[in-house]
Structures are given as C-alpha cells and as structure tokens.
C-alpha positions in Angstrom: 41.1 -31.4 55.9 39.5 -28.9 53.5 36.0 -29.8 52.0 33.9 -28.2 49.1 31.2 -29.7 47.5 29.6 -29.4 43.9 26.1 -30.8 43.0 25.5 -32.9 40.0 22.4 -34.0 38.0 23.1 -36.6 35.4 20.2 -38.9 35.4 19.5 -42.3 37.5 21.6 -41.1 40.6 22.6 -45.0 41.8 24.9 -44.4 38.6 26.4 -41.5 39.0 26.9 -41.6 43.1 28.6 -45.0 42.6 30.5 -43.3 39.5 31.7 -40.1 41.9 32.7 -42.7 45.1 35.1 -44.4 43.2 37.0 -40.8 42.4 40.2 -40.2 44.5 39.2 -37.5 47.0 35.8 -37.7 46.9 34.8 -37.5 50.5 31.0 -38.3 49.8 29.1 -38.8 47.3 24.9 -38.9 48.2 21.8 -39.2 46.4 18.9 -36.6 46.4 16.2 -34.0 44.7 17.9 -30.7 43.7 16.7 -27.5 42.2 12.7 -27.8 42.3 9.5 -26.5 43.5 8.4 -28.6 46.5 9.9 -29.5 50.4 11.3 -32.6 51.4 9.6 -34.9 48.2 9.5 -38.2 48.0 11.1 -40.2 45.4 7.3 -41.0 43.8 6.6 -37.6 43.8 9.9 -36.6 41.8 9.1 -39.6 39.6 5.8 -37.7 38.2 8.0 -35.1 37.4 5.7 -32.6 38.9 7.5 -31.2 41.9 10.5 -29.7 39.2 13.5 -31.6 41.2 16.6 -33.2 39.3 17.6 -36.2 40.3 21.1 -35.3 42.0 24.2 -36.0 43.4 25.9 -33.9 46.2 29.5 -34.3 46.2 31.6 -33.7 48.7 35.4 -33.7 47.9 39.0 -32.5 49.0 40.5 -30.4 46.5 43.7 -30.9 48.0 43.3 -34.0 46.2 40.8 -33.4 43.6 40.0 -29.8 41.5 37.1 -29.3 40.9 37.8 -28.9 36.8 39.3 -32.6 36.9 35.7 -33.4 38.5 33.4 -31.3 35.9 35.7 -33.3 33.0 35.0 -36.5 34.8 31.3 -35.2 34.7 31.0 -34.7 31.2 32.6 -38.4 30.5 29.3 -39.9 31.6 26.8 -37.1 30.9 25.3 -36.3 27.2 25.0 -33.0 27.5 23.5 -32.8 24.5 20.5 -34.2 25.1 17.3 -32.4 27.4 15.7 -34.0 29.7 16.6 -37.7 29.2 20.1 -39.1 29.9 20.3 -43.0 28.5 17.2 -44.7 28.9 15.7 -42.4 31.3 13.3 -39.7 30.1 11.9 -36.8 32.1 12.8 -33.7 33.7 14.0 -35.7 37.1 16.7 -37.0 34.7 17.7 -33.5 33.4 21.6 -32.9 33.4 23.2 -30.0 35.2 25.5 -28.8 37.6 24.5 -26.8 40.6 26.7 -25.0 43.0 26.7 -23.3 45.9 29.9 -21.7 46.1 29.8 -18.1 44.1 33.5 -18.5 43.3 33.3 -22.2 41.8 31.2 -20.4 38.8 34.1 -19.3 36.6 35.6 -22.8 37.1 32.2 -24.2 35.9 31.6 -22.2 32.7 35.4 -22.5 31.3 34.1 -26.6 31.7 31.0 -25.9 29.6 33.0 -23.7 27.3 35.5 -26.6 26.5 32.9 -28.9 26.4 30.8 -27.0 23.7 34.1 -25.9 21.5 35.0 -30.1 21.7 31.4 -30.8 20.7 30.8 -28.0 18.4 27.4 -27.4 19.6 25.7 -25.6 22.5 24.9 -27.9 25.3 21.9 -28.0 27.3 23.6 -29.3 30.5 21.8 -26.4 33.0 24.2 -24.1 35.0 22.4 -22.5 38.4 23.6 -22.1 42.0 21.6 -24.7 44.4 18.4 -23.4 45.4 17.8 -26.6 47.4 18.8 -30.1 47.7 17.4 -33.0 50.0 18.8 -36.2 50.7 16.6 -39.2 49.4 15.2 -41.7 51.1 18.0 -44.4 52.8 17.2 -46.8 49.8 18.7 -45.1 47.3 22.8 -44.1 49.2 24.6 -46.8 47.7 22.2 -48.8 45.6 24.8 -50.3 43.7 27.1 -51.6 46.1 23.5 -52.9 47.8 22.3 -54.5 44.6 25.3 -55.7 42.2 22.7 -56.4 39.3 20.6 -53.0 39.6 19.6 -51.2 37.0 22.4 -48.2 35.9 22.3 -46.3 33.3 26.2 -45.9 33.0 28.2 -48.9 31.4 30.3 -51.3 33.3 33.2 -50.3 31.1 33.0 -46.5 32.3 33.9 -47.8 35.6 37.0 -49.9 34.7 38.1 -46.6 32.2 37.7 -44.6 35.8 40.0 -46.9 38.0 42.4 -46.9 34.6 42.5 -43.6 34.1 43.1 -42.4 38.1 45.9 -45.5 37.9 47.8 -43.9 34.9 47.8 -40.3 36.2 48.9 -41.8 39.7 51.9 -44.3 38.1 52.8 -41.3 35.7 53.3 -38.8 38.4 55.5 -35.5 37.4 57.0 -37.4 34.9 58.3 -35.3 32.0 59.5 -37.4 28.9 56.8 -38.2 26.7 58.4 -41.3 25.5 58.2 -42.8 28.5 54.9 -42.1 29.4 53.6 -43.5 26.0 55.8 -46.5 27.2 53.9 -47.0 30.6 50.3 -46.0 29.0 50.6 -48.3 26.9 51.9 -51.1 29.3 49.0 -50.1 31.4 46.0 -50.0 28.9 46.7 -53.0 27.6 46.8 -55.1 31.0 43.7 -53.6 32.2 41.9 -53.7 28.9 43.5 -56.7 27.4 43.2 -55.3 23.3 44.9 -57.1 20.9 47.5 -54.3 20.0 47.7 -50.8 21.7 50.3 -48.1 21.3 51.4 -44.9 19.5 52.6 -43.4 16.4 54.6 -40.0 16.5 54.7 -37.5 14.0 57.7 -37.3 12.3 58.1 -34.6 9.2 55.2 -36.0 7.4 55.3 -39.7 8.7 54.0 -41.3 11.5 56.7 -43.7 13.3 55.8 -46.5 15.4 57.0 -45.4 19.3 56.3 -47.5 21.9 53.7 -50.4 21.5 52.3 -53.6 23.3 51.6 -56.1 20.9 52.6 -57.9 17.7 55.2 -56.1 15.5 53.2 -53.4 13.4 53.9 -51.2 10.3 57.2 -48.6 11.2 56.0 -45.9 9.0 52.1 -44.3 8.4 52.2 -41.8 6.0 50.0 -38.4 6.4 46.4 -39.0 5.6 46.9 -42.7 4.9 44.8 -45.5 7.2 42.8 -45.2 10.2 46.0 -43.7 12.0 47.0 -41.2 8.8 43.4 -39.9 8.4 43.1 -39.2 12.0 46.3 -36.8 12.4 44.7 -35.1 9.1 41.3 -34.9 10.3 42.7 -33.6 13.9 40.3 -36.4 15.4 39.3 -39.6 17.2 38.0 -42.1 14.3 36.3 -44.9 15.8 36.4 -47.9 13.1 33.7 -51.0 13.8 35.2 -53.1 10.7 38.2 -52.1 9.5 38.0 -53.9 6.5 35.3 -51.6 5.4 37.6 -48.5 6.4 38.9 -47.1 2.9 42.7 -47.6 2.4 42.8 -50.1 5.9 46.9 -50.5 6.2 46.7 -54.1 7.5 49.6 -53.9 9.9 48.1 -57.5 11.2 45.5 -59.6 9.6 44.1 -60.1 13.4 43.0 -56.7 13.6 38.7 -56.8 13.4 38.3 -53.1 14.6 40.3 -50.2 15.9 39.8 -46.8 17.4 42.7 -43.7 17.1 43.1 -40.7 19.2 45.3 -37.8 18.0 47.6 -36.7 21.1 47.9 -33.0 21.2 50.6 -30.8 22.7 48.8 -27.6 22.8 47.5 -27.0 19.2 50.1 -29.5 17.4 49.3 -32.9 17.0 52.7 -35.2 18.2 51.2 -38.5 18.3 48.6 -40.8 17.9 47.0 -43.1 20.6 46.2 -46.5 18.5 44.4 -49.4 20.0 43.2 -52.6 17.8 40.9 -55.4 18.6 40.7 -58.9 17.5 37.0 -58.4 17.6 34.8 -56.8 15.6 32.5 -53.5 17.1 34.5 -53.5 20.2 35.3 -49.5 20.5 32.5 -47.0 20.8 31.8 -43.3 22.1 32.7 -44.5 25.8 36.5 -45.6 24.3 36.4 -42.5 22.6 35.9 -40.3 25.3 38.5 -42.1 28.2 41.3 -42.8 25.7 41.2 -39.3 25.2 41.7 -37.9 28.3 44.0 -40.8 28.3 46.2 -39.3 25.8 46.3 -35.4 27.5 47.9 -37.3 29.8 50.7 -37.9 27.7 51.7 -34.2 26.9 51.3 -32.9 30.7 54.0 -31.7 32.7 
C-alpha cells in the first residue's frame, strides 16, 4: 500500500484529527507540536506559547485513494485562513494555521491550493507554508479525544462533520458518471435525506432564464429570470448568496410561502455558470458560511467528468 503523509495546523487538534479520520484514505491521523523551538514539549509548555510549536496534525494517507489537493481543499473547509494566530475561539500562536510538509515534491501541489484559495477569497491568506522542521507526537491524552469524550470541547461544528460523510457519499454514489442531469437528480435526492431542508434543487441556465431541473420538494417557480431573486441575483453576481430572512431579501420570488431562509450556489462549468444549486429552509437563519463552503464543493461535483 503506498503512504505519504502531510502535516496540518488548524487550531484545537481533537478537531481537526477527528475531522481528517473520518476522510476516505486517511491511514492516520495523530495529534502533536510542529514547527517550534524546543524538544519533545509538553502540551503546558506549548500552551504558554513560548516554545513556538503549532498545534498539529500529521496525516498519514493513501493517495491511491486520496490526492493530496482533495485533502488541502478539505483543509481549507475548516480552516480561516484569514485569520493569524487564532482559529475559532482559540487565540495564540499554538493555534496558528498552516501546512507543513516534508516531501519537496508535494510543494507545487500545496501552493496551486493556496493560490486558489486566495483568488476565491480575494485576499492574501496567512495560512503559513514551510517544510516540517519537527513534529512530536502529544501526550496519549490527546489521540482521539473526541471519540474518548463525545461532549469535548471542538472548535469545528457538528454540521462540518455530517457535510464531510455527505460530501465523500455524493462523490462515491456519483462515480464516473457523465450526464449532469442526473447528477443534479441524485445530489439533490441525497442532500436532502441527509440534511432534511425544506426544498433543495437546481435551476439551469437557459438563454437568459433559469428553468427549474431536478428538485426535492414542493412544486416551485419553472422560470427565474437573470438578476431576479435570490437565485437570479446569484448567477449575476457569479456568487453564493446566503439569505437569513428572505423576506428581507429585495425582490424575494416566493416560489412557497414556507420558505424562512435560503442559501444559492452558482454551479460552474469552467468559467460559465450552468446552474444554480438552491436549498430553502422552513426556518429562519438556518444557512451560514459552513453551508456555504460544502454546498459548494457540492456543486463542482456536478460539472466533473
């Protein structure tokens, strides 16, 4: 079986090694110091953020099974990267973000990750990019803390966890399946038994209309015009709109007076827009930035051959 490994630093380290052993060929996923000043430290003596160690995850994986682009995307999903030093609640240099390697050859691999990440964030990040200089385990404790203690603190939301097992299922049940009809047919099916929203499906662009393609849920509106609603206005914007209320969204198409809040993702085939990935809630505030982030890798998925 061939092995590589990659290091990551994305804060609390129970999250993320929990986060990386529940990714289809991950091998081994362990939690320990990387990158700092001292020998074999202690988890108090990283706490004091003194010794210059990150807080980091070694991760072992078959790339048979897994590339190691597919797990630097999965890194950014629960990563800021726009933020130093502090990744949720946890503040410090320990909790730095970065990604550490120790293979020369995995460095082009890396920076085309952190060059897509900055031209879909528009910003520079401040995620660090170094080969290892060192890493040691930590103490017994820490391997598994999750799975040891169901109720521990973690920095990472539940929900990132379900959108993981749902995102690996869709790319397994999809396969080298071709028509994009059908896949918006089965990612649809598939989002909305796992996630259980109100109304999920997709629009595709037709001329200057969206029509209604495959759907779970109530009948909805056949035609969207360009620019008009939360589905309209994100094809023109060329991006995700995240809508809380969408009673307060100017020029709301009420396709059903159940909807509370909704969230769209424009589905690209290269540079074009074809579609649009929409997903409504009978709840109000139910979408946020972790939606936002999953449903679109969700919809690349649609496009891929």
């Amino acid at each position: 079986m061939n092995k590589k490994v990659i290091y990551f630093a994305g804060g609390c380290f129970w999250g993320v090694e929990h986060f990386f052993k529940g990714v289809d060929g991950v091998l081994e996923a362990v939690p320990g110091y990387a990158n700092g000043n001292t020998e074999n430290p202690s988890y108090k003596e990283v706490y004091t953020d003194t010794t210059g160690h990150a807080e980091t995850v070694k991760v072992t994986y078959n790339p048979d099974r897994v590339g190691l682009g597919m797990l630097l995307k999965l890194f950014f999903t629960v990563t800021d990267p726009l933020t130093l030093n502090r990744q949720g609640h946890d503040e410090g240099t320990r909790y730095r973000s970065g990604v550490f390697y120790a293979d020369d050859e995995d460095r082009p691999v890396i920076e085309q990750a952190f060059r897509e990440t900055e031209s879909r964030l528009g910003v520079p990040i401040v995620t660090e990019l170094e080969p290892l200089r060192c890493f040691y385990p930590a103490e017994e404790y820490h391997r598994d803390y999750l799975d040891k203690n169901p109720d521990g603190y973690c920095h990472l939301s539940l929900k990132t966890f379900i959108y993981l097992r749902l995102y690996q299922d869709i790319r397994l049940f999809l396969g080298d399946e071709a028509d994009v009809t059908a896949k918006m047919a089965d990612i649809s099916a598939l989002i909305s038994k796992k996630m259980k929203f109100f109304w999920t499906g997709f629009y595709r662009v037709v001329g200057s209309e969206l029509v209604l393609g495959p759907f779970q849920g109530d009948a909805a509106c056949l035609r969207i015009g360009y620019g008009k609603g939360v589905c309209g206005t994100a094809w023109k914007q060329a991006r995700t709109i995240v809508v809380p209320d969408v009673e307060e969204f100017p020029g709301h198409i009420a396709c059903s007076s159940l909807s509370r809040s909704e969230i769209v993702v424009p589905v690209y085939s290269g540079a074009d827009i074809v579609a649009v990935l929409d997903i409504d809630s009978d709840e109000y505030s139910t979408f946020d930035q972790t939606d936002a982030v999953w449903l679109e890798l969700i919809a690349q998925l649609v496009c891929v051959h």
